[in-house]
N, C-alpha and C positions, 0 to 999 in steps of 0.2 A: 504494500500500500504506500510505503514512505517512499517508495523508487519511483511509481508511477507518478506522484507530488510530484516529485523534483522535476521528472522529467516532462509533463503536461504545461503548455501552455492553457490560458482559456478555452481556447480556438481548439488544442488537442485532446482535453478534457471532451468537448461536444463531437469531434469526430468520433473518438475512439467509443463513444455512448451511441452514437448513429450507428457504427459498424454492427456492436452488438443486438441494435433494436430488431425486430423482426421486420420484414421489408415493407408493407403497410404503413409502420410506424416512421421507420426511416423515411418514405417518400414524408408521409405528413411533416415530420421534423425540419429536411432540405426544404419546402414548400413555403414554410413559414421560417426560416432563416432567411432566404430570398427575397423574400416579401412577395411573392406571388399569390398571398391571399387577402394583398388590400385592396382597399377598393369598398365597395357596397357587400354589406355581409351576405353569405349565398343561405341556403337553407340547411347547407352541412353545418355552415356558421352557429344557425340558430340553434339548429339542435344539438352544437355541442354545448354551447353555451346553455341548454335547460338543461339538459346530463348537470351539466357542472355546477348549478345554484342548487338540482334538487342534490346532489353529493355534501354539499356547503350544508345545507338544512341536518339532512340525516348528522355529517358530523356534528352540527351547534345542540341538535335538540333545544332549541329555543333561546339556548345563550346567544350572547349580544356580540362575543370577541371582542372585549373590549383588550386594552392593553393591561395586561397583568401586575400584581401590587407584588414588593418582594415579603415572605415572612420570616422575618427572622432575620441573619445578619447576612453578610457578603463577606465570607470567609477566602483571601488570595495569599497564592499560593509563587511567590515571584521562582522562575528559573534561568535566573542569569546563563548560564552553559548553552541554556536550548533557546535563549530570547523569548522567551513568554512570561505570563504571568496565566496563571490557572486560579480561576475563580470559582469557586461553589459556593451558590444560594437554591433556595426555596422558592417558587412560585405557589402565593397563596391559591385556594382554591375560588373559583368564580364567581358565588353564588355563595349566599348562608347556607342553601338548602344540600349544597355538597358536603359531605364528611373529608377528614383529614385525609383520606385517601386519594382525594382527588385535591392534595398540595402534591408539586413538580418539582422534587430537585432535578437539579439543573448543572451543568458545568459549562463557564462560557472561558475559553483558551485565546488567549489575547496576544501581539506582537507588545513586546517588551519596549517601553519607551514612548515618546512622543511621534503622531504621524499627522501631516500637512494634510494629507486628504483621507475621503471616508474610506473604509474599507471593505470590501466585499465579504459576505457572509456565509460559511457552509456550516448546515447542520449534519451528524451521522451518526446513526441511528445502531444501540448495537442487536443482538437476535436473540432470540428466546434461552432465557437461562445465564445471560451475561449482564456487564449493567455498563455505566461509564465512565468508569474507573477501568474496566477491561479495554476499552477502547483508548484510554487516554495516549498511548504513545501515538494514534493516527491523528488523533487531534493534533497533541502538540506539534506533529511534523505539520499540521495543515497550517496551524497559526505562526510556526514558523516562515511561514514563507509567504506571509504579509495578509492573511485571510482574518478573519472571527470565526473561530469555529465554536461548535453549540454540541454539546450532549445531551439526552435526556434520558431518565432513567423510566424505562416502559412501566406500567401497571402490575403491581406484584412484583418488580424486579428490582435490588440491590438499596438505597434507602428508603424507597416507599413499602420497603418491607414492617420499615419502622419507624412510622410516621413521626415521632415526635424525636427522634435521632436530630441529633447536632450534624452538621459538616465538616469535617477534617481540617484540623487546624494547621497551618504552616501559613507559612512568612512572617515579616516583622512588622512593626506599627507604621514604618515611615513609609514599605510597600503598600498597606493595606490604605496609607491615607493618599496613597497616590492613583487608589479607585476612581473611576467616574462618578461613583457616588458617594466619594467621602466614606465608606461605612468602614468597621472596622470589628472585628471580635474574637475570641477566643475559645477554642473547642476540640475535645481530647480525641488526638488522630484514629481511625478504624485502621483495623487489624483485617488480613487478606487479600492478595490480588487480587485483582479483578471486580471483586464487592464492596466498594465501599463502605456498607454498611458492615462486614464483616459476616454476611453469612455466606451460609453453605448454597452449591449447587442444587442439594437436596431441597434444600427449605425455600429455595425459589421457585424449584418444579411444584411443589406438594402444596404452597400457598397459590400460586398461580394457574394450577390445574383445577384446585378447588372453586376459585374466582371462577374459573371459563366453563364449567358445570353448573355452578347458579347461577350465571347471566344467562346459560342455555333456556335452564328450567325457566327461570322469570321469565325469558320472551314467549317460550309455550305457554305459558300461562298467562300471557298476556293479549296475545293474540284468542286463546280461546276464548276468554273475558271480554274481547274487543276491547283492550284498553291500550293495547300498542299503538305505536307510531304508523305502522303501515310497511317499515322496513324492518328488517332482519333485526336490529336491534333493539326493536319495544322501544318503549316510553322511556321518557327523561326521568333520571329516579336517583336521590342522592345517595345510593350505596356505590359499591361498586360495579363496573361496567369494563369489564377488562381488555373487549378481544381489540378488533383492528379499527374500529370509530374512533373509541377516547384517545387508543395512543395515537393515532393521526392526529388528532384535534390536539391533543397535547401539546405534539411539535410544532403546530401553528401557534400557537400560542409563546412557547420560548422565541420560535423566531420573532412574533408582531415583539414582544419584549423587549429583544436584543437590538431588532430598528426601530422602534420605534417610544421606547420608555425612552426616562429622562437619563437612566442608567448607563445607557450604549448608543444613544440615538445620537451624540453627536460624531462617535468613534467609526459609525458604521452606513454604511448605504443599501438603503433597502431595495433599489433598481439592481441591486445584484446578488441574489440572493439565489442557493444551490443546497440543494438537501438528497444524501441518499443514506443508504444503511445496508446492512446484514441481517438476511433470512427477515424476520419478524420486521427490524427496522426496516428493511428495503419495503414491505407490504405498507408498513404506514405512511413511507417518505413516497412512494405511487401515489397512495390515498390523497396523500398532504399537498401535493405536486396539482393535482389534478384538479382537487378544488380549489386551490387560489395559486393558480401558475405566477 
């Protein structure tokens, strides 16, 4: 992953993603890199665009997307060696009527230092059973090399295991107050690669398999009730909701965050904005993609 960074332009980034697309896609991709579909919208136009708002609807379940409040502190983490600073916070949850479950930590991996213009943003997403602390060396190769990069930790996976957990403490006071947001705090580092929270492999599957068996059962039961939404995922309902909506909707949310809070919205430029993942994350960062390209 760190080799293909180095070696990716913008430009070679979007090729090497056409190469792979399946050819349908590819043409659509070339077409609209071109600009050969300006002009007066056709009717493919229209309907992709109604795909794409009832997509938006299904992920909000009636939420607003607003821009997200942080909870808690902005715990950063500077690494001189690698030119970043690595930042862990909490994205409160939306809505009173959400449980803590649906708070988002977050890791946002930053170019170390002062930059004259904004910067482009990529989120990545990691897959079922890992969290963003497993991913951190692909981030920090991405933010080394002038980007924002975003992690977020999926539903049932790594600190939303344990919703009232701290985020891992490192750097010093004079880093922390060289935040975009001033914040600054203190909190006793996690134990285990890959999990920030410190748990097991085990205890990710067995909590997260239970989650995607009751969201199952509630939408059967919702739909016989007639009280679902109409899609696959039932009704808006502030427990948990695990499968592939929230964590989409999730990642939309870190990113409107990162462009556009008071937090990163001057560090960063939201006209360039690139999100993908692994397994689980690659399904959300499609989802996430799709509804608000």
């Amino acid at each position: 992953m760190a080799a293909q960074i180095r070696a990716a332009t913008a430009t070679g980034i979007a090729r090497a993603r056409c190469r792979r697309m399946p050819s349908r896609c590819a043409r659509a991709f070339r077409a609209a890199a071109s600009g050969s579909n300006s002009g007066a919208p056709s009717e493919s136009d229209e309907r992709r665009d109604a795909v794409r708002a009832r997509l938006w609807r299904e992920l909000a379940r009636g939420r607003t997307g607003s821009v997200p409040s942080v909870m808690g502190p902005i715990v950063s983490e500077p690494r001189p060696d690698d030119g970043v600073v690595i930042d862990r916070l909490t994205l409160a949850p939306e809505s009173r009527n959400e449980g803590s479950e649906h708070a988002v930590p977050i890791a946002v991996v930053r170019p170390h230092g002062d930059w004259d213009d904004a910067l482009p943003v990529v989120a990545f997403l990691h897959g079922t059973g890992g969290d963003t602390e497993g991913l951190m060396p692909s981030l920090v190769a991405i933010a080394a090399r002038g980007y924002v990069a975003v992690g977020v930790d999926a539903p049932c996976h790594g600190r939303r295991l344990d919703p009232g957990s701290a985020a891992p403490s490192h750097g010093n006071d004079d880093e922390r107050n060289r935040h975009p947001s001033n914040a600054s705090a203190a909190a006793p580092a996690a134990e285990g690669l890959g999990h920030g929270s410190g748990n097991s492999r085990e205890r990710t599957f067995e909590r997260y398999g239970a989650a995607l068996v009751a969201a199952w059962r509630r939408g059967n039961v919702e739909r016989e009730n007639g009280t679902g939404s109409g899609g696959n995922e039932g009704s808006r309902r502030g427990d948990a909701r695990p499968f592939l909506f929230d964590g989409a909707w999730d990642a939309l949310r870190a990113l409107r965050f990162v462009t556009r809070g008071d937090e990163y919205g001057d560090l960063t430029d939201p006209a360039r904005v690139g999100i993908g993942g692994i397994s689980l994350g690659g399904m959300y960062a499609w989802l996430a993609g799709a509804a608000d390209p």
